[in-house]
C-alpha positions as CSV (number, residue, x, y, z in Angstrom):
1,X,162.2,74.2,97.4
2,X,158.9,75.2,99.1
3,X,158.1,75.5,102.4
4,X,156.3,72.5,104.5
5,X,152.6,73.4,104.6
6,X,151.8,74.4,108.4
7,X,149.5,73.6,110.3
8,X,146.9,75.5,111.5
9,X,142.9,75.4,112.9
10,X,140.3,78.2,112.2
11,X,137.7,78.8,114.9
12,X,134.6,80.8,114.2
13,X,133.3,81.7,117.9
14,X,129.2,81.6,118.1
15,X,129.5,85.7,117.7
16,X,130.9,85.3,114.6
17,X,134.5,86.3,115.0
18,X,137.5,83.8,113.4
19,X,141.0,83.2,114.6
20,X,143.6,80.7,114.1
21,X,145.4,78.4,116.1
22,X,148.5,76.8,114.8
23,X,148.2,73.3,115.6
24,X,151.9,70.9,116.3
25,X,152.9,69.1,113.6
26,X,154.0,65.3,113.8
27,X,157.7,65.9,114.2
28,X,157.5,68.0,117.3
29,X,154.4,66.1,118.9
30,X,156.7,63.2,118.2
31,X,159.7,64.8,120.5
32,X,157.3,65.3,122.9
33,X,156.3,61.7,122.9
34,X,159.5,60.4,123.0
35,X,160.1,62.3,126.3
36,X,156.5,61.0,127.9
37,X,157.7,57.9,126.9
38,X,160.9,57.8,128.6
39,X,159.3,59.4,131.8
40,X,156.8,56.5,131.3
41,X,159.1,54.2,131.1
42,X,161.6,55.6,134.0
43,X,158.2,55.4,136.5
44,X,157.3,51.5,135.3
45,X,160.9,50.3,135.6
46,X,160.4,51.3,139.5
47,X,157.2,49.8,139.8
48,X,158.2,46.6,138.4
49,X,161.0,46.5,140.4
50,X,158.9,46.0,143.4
51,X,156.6,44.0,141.9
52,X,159.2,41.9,140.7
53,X,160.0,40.5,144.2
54,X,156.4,38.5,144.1
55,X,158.6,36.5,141.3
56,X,159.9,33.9,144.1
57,X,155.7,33.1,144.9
58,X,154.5,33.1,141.9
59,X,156.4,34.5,138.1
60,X,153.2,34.8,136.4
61,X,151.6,36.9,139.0
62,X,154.7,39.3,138.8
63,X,154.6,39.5,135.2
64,X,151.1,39.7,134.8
65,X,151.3,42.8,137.5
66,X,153.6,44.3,136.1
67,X,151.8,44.3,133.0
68,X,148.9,46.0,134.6
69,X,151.4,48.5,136.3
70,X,152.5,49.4,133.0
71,X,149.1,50.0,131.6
72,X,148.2,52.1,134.2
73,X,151.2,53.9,134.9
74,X,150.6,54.7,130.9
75,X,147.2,55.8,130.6
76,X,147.6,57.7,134.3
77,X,150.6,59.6,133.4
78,X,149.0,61.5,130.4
79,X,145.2,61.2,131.9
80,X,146.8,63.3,135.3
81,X,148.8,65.7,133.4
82,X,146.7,66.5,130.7
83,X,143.8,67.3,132.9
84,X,145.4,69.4,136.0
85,X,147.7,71.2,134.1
86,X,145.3,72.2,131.3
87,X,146.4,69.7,128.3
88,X,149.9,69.4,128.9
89,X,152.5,67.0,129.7
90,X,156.0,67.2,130.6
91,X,157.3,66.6,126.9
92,X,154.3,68.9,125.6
93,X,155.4,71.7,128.4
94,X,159.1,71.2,127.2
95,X,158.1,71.6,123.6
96,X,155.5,74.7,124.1
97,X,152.5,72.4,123.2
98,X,149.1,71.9,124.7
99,X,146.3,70.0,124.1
100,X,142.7,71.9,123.4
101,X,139.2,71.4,122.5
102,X,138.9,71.4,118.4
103,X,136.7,74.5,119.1
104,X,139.2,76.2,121.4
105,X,137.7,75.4,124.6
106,X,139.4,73.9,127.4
107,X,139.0,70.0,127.9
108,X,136.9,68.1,129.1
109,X,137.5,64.9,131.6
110,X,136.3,62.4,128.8
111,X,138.4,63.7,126.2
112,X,141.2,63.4,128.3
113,X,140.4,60.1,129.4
114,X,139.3,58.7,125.3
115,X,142.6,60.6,123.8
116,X,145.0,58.6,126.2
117,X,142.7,55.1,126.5
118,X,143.1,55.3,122.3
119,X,147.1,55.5,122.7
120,X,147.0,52.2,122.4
121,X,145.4,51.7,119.2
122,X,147.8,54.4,117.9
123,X,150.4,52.5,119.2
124,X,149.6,49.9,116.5
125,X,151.6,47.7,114.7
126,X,154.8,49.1,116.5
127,X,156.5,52.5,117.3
128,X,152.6,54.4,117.1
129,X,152.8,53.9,113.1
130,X,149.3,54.2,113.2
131,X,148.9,57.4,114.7
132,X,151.9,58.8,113.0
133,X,150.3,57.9,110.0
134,X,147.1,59.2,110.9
135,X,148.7,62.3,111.9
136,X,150.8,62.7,108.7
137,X,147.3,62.6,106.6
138,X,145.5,64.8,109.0
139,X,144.9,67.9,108.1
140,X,145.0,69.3,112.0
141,X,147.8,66.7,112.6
142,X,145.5,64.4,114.7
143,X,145.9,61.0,115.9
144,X,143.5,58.5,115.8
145,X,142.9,59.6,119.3
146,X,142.2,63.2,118.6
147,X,140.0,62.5,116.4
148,X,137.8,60.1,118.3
149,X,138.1,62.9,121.4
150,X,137.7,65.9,119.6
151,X,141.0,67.5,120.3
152,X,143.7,69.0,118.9
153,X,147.8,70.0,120.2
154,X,148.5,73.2,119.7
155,X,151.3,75.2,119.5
156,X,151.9,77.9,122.4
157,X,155.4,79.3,121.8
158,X,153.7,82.8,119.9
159,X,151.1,82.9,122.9
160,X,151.8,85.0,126.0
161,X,150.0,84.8,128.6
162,X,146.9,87.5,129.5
163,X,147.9,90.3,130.9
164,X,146.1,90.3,134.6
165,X,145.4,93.6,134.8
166,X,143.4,93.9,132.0
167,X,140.4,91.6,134.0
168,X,140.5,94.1,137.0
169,X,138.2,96.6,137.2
170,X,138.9,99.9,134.8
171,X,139.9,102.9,137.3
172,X,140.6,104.8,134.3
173,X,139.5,104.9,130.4
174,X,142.2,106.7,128.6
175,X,140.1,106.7,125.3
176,X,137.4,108.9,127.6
177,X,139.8,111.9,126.8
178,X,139.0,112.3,123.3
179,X,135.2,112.3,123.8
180,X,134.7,113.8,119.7
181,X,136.4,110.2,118.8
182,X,134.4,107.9,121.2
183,X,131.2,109.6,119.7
184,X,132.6,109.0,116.3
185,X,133.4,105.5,117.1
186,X,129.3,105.1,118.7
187,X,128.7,106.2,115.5
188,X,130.3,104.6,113.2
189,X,130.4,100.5,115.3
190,X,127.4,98.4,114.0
191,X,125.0,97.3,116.4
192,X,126.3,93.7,115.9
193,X,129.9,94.9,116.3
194,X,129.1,96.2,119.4
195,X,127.2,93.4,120.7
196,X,130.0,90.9,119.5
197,X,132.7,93.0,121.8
198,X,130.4,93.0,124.9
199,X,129.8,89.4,124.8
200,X,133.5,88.4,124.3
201,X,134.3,90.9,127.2
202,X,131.7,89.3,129.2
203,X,132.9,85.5,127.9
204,X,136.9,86.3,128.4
205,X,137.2,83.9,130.9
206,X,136.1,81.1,129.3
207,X,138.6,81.3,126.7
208,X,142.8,79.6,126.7
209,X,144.9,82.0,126.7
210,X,145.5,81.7,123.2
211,X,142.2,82.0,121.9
212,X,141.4,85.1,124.3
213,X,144.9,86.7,122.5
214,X,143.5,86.1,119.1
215,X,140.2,87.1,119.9
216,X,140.9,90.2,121.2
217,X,143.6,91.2,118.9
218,X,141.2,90.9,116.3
219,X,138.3,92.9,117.5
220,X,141.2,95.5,118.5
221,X,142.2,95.8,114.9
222,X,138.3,96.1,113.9
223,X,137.7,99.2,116.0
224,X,140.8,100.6,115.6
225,X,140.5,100.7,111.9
226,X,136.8,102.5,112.5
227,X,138.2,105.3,114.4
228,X,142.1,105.5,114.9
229,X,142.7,107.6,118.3
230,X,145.8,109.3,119.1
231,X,148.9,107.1,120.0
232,X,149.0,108.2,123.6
233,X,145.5,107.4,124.2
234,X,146.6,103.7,123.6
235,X,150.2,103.6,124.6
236,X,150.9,100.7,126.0
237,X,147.5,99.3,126.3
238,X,146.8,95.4,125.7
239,X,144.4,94.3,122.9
240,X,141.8,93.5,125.7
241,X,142.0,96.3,127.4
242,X,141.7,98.4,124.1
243,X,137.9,96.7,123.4
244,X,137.1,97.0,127.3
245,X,137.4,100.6,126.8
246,X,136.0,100.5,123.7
247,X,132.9,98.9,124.8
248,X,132.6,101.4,127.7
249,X,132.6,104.2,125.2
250,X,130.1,102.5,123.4
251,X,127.6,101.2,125.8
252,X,128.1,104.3,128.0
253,X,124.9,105.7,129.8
254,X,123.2,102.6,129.1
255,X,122.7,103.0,125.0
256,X,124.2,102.5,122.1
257,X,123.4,106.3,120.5
């Protein structure tokens, strides 16, 4: 019997470099749905509660509000979430999922906004058929919603998070103590490869976590495989860090040669 196909989402960045994202498919973004729901669900029951006790004035009103409340309450929940805490929710942070940019950048406010607003239409006929559907023949599992924003849900579990000293300041290049392998490296790196690990370097922190992983993991393997250094030169050093002090070496004194 053979495996379901994964899911998954190439990026090419602007330097040229390619990684993979492996994107949620529509069982688990369904779990996570079903616990938004419930949580959407919990927070309308109280609201309508209160609004409820407008039925003795006027039952339409009340219904008609709590109707509204609902909506709101619906589009809010995932429009808050998603947006200050970086494309998740409570069911995608249970479920180690997060919403991103299809190119792997973090969201913007209008995606945010269109991916929740077009819930509804996912929703459609009953029990989000439509979406399911949608995301069934998608080939990056995507709703109708995703589609129309321009997003995707991807799958964090693999990712962990940047190390934070590898964005502080180097006080010490270990590769700097093989100076014959540094020059072979200066030698050996293209022009372009070089350029392509300064500006990543420079553009690190415009990257999700995941994406900066990948990225640097493979320009780590790149270099590596140019000019292999000694094991305790790179003992314990992150991918990152590796191509920081690989990009030292090369741009050092200002050239390339």
């Amino acid at each position: 019997m053979s495996r379901p196909r994964p899911y998954e989402r190439t990026i090419r960045t602007p330097e040229g470099v390619s990684f993979t994202i492996p994107l949620a498919g529509p069982v688990r973004r369904g779990m996570a749905w079903s616990l938004d729901l419930l949580m959407v669900m919990a927070l309308s029951g109280a609201v309508s509660a209160g609004v409820h006790s407008l039925a003795p004035l006027s039952r339409d009103l009340a219904q008609a509000l709590a109707i509204l409340a609902y909506f709101v309450l619906s589009v809010g929940y995932g429009v808050l979430l998603e947006w200050f805490f970086r494309g998740q929710t409570l069911g995608k942070r249970v479920f180690s999922l997060r919403v991103l940019d299809v190119r792997g950048l973090p969201l913007s406010f209008p995606q945010v906004m269109i991916r929740n607003l077009l819930r509804f239409v996912d929703s459609l006929p009953l029990f989000y058929m439509l979406g399911g559907l949608a995301s069934v023949i998608s080939p990056r599992a995507q709703r109708l919603g995703d589609i129309v924003a321009g997003t995707v849900v991807a799958l964090e579990k693999d990712f962990a998070p940047p190390d934070l000293a590898q964005i502080q300041p180097e006080k010490y290049n270990s590769l700097s103590a093989w100076p014959h392998l540094v020059a072979r490296l200066r030698h050996r790196a293209t022009q372009e490869q070089a350029d392509l690990a300064l500006d990543a370097v420079l553009a690190r922190e415009d990257l999700l976590p995941g994406a900066r992983i990948l990225l640097f993991a493979e320009l780590a393997r790149g270099f590596s495989g140019l000019v292999p250094f000694p094991p305790e030169a790179t003992e314990g050093m992150s991918d990152e860090k590796y191509v920081r002090n690989v990009v030292q070496g090369l741009f050092a004194g200002g050239g390339r040669h």
